[in-house]
Backbone as a printed PyTorch tensor [residue, N CA C, xyz], in Angstrom:
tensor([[[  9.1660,  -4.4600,  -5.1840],
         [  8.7300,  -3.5990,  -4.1080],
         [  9.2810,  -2.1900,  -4.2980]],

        [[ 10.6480,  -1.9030,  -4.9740],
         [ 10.7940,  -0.9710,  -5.2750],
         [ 10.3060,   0.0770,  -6.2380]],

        [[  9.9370,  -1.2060,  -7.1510],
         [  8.9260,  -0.5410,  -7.7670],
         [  7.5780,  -0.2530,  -7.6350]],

        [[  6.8640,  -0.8450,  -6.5210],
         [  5.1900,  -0.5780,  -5.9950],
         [  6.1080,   1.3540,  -5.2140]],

        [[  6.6830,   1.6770,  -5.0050],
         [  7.0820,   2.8010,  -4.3000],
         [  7.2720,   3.4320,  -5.1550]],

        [[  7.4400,   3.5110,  -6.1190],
         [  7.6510,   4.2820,  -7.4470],
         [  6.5320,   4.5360,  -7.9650]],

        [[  5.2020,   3.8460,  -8.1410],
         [  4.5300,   3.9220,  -8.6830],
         [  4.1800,   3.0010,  -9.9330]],

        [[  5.1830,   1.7140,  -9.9020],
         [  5.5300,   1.0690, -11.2950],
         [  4.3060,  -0.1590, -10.3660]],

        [[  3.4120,  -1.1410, -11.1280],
         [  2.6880,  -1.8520, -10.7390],
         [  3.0960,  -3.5500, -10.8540]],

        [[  4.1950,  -3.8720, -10.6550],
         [  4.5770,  -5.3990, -11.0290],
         [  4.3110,  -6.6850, -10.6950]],

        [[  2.7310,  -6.7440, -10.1150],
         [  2.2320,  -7.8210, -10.0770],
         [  1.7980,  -8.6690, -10.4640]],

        [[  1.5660,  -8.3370, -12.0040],
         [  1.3130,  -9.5100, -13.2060],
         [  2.1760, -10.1400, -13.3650]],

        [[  3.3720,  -9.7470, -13.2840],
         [  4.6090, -10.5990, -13.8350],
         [  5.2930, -11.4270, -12.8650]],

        [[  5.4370, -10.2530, -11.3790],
         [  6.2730, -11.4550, -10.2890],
         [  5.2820, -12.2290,  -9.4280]],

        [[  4.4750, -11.7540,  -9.3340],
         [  3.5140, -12.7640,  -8.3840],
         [  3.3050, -14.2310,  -8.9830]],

        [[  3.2350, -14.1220, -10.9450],
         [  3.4780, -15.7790, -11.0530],
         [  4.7850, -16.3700, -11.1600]],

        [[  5.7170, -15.1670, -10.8850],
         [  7.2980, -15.7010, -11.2600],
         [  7.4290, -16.1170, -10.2360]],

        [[  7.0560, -15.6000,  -8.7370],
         [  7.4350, -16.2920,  -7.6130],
         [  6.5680, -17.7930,  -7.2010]],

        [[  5.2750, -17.4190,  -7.4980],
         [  4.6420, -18.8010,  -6.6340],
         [  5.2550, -19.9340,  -8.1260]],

        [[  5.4750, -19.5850,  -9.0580],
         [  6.1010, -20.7030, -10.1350],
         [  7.3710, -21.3930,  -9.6290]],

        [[  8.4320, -20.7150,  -8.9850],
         [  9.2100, -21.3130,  -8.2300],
         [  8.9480, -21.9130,  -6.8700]],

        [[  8.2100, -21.3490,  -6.4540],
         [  7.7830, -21.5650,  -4.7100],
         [  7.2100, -23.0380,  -4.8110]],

        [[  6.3340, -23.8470,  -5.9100],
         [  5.5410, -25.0610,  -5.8100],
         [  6.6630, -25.9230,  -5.9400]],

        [[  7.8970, -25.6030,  -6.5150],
         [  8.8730, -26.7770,  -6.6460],
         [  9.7900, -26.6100,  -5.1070]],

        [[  9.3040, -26.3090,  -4.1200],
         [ 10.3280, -26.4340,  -2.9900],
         [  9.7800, -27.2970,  -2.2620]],

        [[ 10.4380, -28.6320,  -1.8740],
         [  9.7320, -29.7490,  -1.0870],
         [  9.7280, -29.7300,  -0.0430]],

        [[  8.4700, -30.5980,   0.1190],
         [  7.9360, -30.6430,   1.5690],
         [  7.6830, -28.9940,   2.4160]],

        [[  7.3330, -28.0270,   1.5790],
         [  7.0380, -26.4320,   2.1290],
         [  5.6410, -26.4580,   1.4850]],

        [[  4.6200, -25.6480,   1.9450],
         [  3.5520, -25.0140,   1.5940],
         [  3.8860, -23.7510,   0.9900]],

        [[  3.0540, -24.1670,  -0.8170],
         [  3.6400, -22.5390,  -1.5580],
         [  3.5640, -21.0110,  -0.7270]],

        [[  2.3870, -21.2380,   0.0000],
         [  1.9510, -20.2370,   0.6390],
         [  3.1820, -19.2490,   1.4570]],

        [[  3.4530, -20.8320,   2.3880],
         [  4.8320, -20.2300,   3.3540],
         [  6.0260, -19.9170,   2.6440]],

        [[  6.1630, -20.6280,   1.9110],
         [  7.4780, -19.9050,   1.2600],
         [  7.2460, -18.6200,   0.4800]],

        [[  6.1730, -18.5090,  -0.1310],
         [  6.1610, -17.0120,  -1.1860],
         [  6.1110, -15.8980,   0.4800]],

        [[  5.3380, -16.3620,   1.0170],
         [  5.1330, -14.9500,   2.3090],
         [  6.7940, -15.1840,   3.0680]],

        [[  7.2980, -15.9550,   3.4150],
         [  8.7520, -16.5170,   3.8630],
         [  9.7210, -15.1970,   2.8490]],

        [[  9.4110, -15.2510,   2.0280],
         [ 10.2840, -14.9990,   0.6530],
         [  9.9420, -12.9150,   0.3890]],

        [[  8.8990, -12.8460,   0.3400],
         [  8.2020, -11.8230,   0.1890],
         [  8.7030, -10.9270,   1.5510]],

        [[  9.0650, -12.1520,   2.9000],
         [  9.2630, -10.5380,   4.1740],
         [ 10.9780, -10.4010,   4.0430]],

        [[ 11.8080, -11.6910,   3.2880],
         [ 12.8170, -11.3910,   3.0150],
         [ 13.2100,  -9.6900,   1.9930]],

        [[ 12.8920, -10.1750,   0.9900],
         [ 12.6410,  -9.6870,  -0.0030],
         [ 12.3730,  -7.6000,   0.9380]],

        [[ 11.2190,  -7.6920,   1.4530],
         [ 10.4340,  -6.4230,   1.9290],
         [ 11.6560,  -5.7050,   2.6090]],

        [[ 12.3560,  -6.6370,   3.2380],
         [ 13.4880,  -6.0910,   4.4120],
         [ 14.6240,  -5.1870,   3.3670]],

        [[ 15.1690,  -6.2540,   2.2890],
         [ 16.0890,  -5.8540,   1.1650],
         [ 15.4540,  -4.3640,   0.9750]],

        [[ 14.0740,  -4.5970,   0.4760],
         [ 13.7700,  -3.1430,  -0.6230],
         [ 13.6640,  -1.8370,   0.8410]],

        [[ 13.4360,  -2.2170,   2.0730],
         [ 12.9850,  -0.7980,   2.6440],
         [ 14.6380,  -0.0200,   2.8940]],

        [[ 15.2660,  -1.5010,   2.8410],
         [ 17.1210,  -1.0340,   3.2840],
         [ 17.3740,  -0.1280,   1.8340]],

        [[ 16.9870,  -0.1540,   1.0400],
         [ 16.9650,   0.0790,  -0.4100],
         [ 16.5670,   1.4570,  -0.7880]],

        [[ 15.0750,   1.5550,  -0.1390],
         [ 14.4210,   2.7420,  -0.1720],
         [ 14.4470,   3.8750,   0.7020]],

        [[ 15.2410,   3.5640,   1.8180],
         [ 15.5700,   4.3180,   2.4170],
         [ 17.0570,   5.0220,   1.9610]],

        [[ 17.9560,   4.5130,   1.4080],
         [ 19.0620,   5.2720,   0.8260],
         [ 18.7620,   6.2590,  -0.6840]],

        [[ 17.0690,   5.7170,  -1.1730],
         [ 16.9010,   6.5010,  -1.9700],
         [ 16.2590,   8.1490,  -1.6000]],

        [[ 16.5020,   8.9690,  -2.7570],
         [ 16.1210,  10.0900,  -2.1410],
         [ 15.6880,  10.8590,  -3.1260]],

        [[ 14.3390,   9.8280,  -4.1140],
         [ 13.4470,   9.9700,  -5.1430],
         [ 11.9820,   9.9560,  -4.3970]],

        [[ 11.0770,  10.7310,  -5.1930],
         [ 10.0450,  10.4970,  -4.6270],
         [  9.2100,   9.3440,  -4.7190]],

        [[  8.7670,   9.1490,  -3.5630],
         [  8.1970,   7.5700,  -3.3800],
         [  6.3640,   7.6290,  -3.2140]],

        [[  5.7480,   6.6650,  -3.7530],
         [  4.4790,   7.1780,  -3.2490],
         [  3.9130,   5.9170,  -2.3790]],

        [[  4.7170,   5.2430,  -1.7580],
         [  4.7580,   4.1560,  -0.5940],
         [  5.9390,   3.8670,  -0.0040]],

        [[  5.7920,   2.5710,   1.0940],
         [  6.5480,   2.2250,   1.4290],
         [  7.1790,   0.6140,   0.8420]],

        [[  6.8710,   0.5540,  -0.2890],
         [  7.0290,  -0.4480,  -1.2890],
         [  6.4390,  -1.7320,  -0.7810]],

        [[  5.6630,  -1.6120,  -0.1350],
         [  4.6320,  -2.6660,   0.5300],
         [  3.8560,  -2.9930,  -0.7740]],

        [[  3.9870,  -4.2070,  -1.5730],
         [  2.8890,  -4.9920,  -2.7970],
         [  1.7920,  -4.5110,  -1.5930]],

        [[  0.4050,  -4.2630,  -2.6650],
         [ -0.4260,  -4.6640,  -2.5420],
         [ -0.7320,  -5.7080,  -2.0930]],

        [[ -1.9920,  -6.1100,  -0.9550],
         [ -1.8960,  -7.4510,  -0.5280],
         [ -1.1580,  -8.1410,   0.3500]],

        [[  0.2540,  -7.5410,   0.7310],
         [  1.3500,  -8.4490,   1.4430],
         [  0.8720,  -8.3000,   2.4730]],

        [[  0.0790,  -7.2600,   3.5260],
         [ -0.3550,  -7.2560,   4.9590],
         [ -2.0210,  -8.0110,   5.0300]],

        [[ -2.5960,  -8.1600,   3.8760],
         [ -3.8310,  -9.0790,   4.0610],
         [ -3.3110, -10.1290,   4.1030]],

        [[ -2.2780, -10.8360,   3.3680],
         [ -1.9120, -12.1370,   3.3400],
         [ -1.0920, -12.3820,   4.6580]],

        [[ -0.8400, -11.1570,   5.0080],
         [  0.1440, -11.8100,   6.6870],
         [ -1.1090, -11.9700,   7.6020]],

        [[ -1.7760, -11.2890,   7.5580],
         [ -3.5240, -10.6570,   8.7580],
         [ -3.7460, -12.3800,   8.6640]],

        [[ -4.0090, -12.1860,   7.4360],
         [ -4.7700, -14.2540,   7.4170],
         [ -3.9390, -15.1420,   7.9450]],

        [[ -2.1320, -15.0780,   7.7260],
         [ -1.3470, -16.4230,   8.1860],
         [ -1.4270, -16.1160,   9.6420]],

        [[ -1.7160, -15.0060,  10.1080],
         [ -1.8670, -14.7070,  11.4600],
         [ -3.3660, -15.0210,  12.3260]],

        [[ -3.9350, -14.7800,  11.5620],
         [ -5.6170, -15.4610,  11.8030],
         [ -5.4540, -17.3570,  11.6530]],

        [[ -5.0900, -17.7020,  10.7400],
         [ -4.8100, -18.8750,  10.7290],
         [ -4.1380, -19.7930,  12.1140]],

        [[ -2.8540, -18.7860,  12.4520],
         [ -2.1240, -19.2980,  13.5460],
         [ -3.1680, -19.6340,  14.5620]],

        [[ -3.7080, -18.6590,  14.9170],
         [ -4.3810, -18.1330,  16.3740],
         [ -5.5240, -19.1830,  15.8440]],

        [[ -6.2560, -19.4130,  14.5920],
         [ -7.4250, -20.6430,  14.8550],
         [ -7.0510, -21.7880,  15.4450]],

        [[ -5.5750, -22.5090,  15.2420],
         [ -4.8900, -23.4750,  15.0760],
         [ -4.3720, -23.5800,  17.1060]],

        [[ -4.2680, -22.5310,  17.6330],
         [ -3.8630, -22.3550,  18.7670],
         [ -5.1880, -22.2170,  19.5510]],

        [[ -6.3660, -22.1510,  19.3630],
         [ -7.5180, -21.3530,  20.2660],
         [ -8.0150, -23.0260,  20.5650]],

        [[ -8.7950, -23.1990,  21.8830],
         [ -9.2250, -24.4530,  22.2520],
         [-10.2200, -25.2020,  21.6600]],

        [[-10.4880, -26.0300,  21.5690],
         [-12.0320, -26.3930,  20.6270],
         [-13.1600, -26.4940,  21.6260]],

        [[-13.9520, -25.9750,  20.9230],
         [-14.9280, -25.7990,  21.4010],
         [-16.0940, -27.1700,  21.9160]],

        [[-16.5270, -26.8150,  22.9800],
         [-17.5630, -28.0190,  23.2120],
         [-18.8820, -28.0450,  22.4320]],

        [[-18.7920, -28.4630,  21.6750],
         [-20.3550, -29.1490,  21.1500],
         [-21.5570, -29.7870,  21.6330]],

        [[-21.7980, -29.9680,  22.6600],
         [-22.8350, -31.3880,  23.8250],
         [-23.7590, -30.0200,  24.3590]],

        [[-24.7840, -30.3110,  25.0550],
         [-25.4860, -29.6470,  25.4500],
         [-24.9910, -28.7030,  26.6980]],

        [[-25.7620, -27.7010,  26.7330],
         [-25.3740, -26.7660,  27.9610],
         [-25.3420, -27.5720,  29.3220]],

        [[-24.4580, -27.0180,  30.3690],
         [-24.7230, -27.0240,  31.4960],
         [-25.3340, -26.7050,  32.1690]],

        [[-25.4240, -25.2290,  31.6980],
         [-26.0850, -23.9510,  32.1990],
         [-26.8750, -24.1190,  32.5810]],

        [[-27.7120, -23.3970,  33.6690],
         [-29.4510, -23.6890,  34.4190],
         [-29.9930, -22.4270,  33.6400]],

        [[-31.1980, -22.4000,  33.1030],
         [-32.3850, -21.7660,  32.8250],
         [-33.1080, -21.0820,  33.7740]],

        [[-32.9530, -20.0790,  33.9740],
         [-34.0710, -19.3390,  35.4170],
         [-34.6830, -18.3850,  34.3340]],

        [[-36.1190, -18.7050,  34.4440],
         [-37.2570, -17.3860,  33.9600],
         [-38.0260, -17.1460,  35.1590]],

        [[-37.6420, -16.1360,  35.3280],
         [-38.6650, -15.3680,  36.0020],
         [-39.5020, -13.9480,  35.2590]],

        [[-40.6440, -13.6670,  36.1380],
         [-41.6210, -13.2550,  35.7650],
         [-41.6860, -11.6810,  36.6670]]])
């Protein structure tokens, strides 16, 4: 992350270094742990980037890390919202003319 703020691009290399460790943690979903890991991680680099006083051309936010939160957050809220009724309407029909 310090380096997405720099301008350095390191997502070929850690994105499979992390989910490569993340599938061996039991009983966790890789998912939750790399994003688990990734807001750890985000907290370290902004404490980081803020004592620096180089020019930055972000806030060392990877690419991707706020689409992948938008979705675990879309996810939540599907998982929480009521289900829906399927059976026919109740509703009354009025046509008028």
């Amino acid at each position: 992350m310090i380096g997405a703020a720099h301008g350095l691009d390191t997502a070929e290399y850690s994105v499979p270094y992390v989910t490569s460790w993340a599938t061996s943690v039991p009983e966790k979903i890789v998912f939750d742990v790399v994003t688990a890991t990734a807001e750890r991680a985000r907290k370290a680099a902004v404490a980081i980037l803020d004592t620096l006083d180089t020019l930055q051309v972000g806030d060392g936010e990877p690419p991707g890390l706020a689409a992948a939160r938008d979705r675990a957050t879309a996810r939540e809220r599907e998982t929480r919202r009521p289900a829906r009724r399927r059976g026919p309407s109740t509703r009354s029909t009025v046509v008028t003319r």
